[in-house]
Backbone bond lengths (Angstrom), bond angles and torsions (degrees), N, CA, C in turn:
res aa  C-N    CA-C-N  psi(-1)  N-CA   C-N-CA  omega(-1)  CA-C   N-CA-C  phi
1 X - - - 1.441 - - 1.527 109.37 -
2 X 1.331 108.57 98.90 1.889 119.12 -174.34 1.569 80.37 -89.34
3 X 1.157 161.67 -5.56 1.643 132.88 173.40 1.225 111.04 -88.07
4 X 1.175 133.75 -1.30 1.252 110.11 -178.30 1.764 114.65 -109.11
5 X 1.221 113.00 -10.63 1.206 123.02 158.03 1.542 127.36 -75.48
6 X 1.366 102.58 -26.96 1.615 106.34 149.69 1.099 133.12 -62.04
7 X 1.396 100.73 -55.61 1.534 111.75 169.35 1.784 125.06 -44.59
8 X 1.539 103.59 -43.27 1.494 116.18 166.72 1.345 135.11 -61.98
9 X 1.732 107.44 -23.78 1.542 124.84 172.57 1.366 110.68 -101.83
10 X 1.540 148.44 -1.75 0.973 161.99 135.83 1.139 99.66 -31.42
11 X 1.855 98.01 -81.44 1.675 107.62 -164.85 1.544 119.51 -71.24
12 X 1.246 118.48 -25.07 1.469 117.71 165.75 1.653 118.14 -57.31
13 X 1.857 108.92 -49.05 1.532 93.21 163.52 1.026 154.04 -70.90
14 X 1.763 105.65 -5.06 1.451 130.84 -172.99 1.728 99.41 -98.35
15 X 1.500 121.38 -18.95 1.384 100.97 153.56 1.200 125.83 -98.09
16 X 1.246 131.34 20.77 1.202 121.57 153.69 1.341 111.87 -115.94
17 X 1.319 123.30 24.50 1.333 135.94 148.83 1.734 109.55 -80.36
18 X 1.116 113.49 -45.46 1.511 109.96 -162.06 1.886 85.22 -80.06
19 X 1.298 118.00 -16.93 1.680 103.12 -165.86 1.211 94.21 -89.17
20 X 1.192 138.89 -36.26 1.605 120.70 178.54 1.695 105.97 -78.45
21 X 1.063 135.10 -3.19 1.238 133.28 148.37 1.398 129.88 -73.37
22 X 1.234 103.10 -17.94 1.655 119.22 172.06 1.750 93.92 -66.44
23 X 1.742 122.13 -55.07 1.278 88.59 175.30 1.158 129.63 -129.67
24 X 1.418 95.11 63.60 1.511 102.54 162.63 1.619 106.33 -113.07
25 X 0.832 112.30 5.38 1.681 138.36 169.02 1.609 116.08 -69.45
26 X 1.515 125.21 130.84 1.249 121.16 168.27 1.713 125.90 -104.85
27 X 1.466 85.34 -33.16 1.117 75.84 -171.89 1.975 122.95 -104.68
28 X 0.915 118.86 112.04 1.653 133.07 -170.68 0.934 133.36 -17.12
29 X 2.329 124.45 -19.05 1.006 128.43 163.46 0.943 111.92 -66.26
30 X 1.590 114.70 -64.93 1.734 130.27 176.76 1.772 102.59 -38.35
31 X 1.110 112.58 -39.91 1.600 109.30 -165.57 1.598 91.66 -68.72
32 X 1.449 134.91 -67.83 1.089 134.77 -162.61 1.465 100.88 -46.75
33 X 1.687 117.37 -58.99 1.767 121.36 175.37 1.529 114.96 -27.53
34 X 1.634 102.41 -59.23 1.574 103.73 178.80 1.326 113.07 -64.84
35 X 1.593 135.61 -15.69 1.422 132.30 159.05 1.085 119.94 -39.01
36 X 1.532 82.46 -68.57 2.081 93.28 -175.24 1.611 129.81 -46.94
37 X 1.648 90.08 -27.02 1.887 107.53 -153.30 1.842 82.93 -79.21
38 X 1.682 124.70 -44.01 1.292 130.54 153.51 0.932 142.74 -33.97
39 X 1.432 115.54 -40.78 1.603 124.01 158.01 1.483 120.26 -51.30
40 X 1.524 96.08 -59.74 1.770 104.99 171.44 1.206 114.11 -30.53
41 X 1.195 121.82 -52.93 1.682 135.49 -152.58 1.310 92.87 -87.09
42 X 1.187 133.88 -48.44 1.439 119.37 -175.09 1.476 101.04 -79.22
43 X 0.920 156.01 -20.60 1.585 162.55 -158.77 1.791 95.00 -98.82
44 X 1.312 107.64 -30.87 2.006 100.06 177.89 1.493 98.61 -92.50
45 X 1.200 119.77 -14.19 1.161 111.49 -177.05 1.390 104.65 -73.83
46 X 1.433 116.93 -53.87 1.096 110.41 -156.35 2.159 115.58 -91.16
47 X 1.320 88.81 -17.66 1.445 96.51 160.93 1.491 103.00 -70.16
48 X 1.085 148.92 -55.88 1.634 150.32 -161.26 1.712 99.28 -68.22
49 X 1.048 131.77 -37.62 1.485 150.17 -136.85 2.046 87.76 -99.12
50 X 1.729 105.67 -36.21 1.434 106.42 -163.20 1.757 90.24 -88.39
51 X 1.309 107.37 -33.77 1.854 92.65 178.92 1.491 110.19 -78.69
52 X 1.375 120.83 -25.43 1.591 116.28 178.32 1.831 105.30 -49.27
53 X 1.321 83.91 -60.50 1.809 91.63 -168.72 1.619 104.57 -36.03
54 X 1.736 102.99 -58.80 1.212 97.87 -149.45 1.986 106.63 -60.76
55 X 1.308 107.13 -33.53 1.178 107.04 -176.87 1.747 118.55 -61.13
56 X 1.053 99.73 -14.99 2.097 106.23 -174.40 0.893 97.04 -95.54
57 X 1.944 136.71 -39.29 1.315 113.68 -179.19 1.543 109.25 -101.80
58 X 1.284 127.80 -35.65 1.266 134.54 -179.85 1.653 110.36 65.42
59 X 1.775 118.40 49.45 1.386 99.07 -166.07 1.878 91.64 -134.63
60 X 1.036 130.28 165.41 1.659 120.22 -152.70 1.390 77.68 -97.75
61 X 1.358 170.50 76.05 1.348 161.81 25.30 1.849 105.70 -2.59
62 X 1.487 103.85 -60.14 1.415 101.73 -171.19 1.409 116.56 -82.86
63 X 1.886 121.81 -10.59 1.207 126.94 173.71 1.492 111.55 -62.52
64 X 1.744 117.88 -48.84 1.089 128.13 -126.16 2.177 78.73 -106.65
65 X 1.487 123.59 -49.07 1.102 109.95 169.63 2.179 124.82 -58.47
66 X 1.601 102.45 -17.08 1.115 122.35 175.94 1.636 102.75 -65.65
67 X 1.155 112.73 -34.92 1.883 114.80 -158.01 1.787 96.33 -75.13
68 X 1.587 78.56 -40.94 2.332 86.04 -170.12 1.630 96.37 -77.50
69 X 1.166 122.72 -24.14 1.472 95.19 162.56 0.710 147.03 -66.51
70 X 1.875 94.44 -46.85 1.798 108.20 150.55 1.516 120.60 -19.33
71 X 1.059 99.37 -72.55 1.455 110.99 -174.09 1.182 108.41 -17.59
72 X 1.780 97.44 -76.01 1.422 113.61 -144.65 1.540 111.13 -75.76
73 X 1.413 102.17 -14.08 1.771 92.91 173.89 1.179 96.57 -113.98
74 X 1.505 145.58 32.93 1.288 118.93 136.62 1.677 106.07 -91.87
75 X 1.361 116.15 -20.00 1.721 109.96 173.28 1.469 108.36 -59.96
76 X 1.182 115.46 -36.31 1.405 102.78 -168.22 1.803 112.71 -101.85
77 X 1.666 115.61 0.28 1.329 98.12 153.31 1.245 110.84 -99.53
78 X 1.212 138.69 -4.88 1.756 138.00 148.55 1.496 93.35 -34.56
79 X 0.838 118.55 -74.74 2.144 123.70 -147.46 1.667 99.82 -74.52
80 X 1.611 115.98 -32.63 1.474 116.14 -171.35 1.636 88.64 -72.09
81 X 1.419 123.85 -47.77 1.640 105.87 165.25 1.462 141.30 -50.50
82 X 1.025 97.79 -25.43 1.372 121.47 -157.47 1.673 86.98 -89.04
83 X 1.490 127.95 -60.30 1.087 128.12 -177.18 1.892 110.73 -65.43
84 X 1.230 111.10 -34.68 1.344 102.20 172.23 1.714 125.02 -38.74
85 X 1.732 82.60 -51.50 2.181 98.69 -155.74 1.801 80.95 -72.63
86 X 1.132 127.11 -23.31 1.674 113.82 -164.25 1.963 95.60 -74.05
87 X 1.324 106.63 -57.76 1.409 112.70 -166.66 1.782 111.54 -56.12
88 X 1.815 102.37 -38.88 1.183 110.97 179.89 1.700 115.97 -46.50
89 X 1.811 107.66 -50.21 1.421 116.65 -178.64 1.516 120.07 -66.65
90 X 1.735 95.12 -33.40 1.902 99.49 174.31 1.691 113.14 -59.00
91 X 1.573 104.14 -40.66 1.548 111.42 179.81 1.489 110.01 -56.07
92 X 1.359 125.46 -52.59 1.252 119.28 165.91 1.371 145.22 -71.41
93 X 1.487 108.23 12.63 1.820 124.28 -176.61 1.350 80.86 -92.28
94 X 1.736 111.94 -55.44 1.661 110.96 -136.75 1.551 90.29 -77.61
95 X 1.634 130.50 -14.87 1.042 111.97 169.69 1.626 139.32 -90.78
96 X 1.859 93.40 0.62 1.386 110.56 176.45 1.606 112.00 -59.17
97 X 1.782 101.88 -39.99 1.265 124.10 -140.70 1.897 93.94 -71.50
């Protein structure tokens, strides 16, 4: 399976794309936005990273550390979404105003 190691170096460079944009950034909404868009990327990384393993080794060591990865990068691309659609709507009040 060559996609999922793509998929993992994609998203690893695209969060440390959005993090050196975090500070080249001034102003604090956009900074928080580029958080979120960061979270994602580390959260696919590390969700993608927990099915790679399990598939190369396939051994209930790698199931059971596979599940807590699971976890933890689907919690944190839940919230990197979750924080997106919030920042997305703040960007467009403060620009109604």
């Amino acid at each position: 399976m060559v996609i999922f190691p793509i998929i993992i170096v994609v998203s690893a460079v695209l969060w440390v794309y959005y993090k050196v944009q975090i500070l080249r950034e001034r102003d604090g909404l956009v900074q928080a936005y580029f958080n979120a868009r960061s979270r994602i990327c580390l959260g696919s990384v590390v969700f993608f990273f927990a099915i790679n393993q399990y598939l190369f080794y396939q051994t209930r060591l790698s199931l059971f550390i596979g599940i807590v990865f699971l976890l933890l990068g689907g919690m944190q691309l839940v919230r990197g979404f979750r924080e997106v659609k919030h920042y997305k709507r703040e960007w467009q009040r403060v620009r109604a105003d």
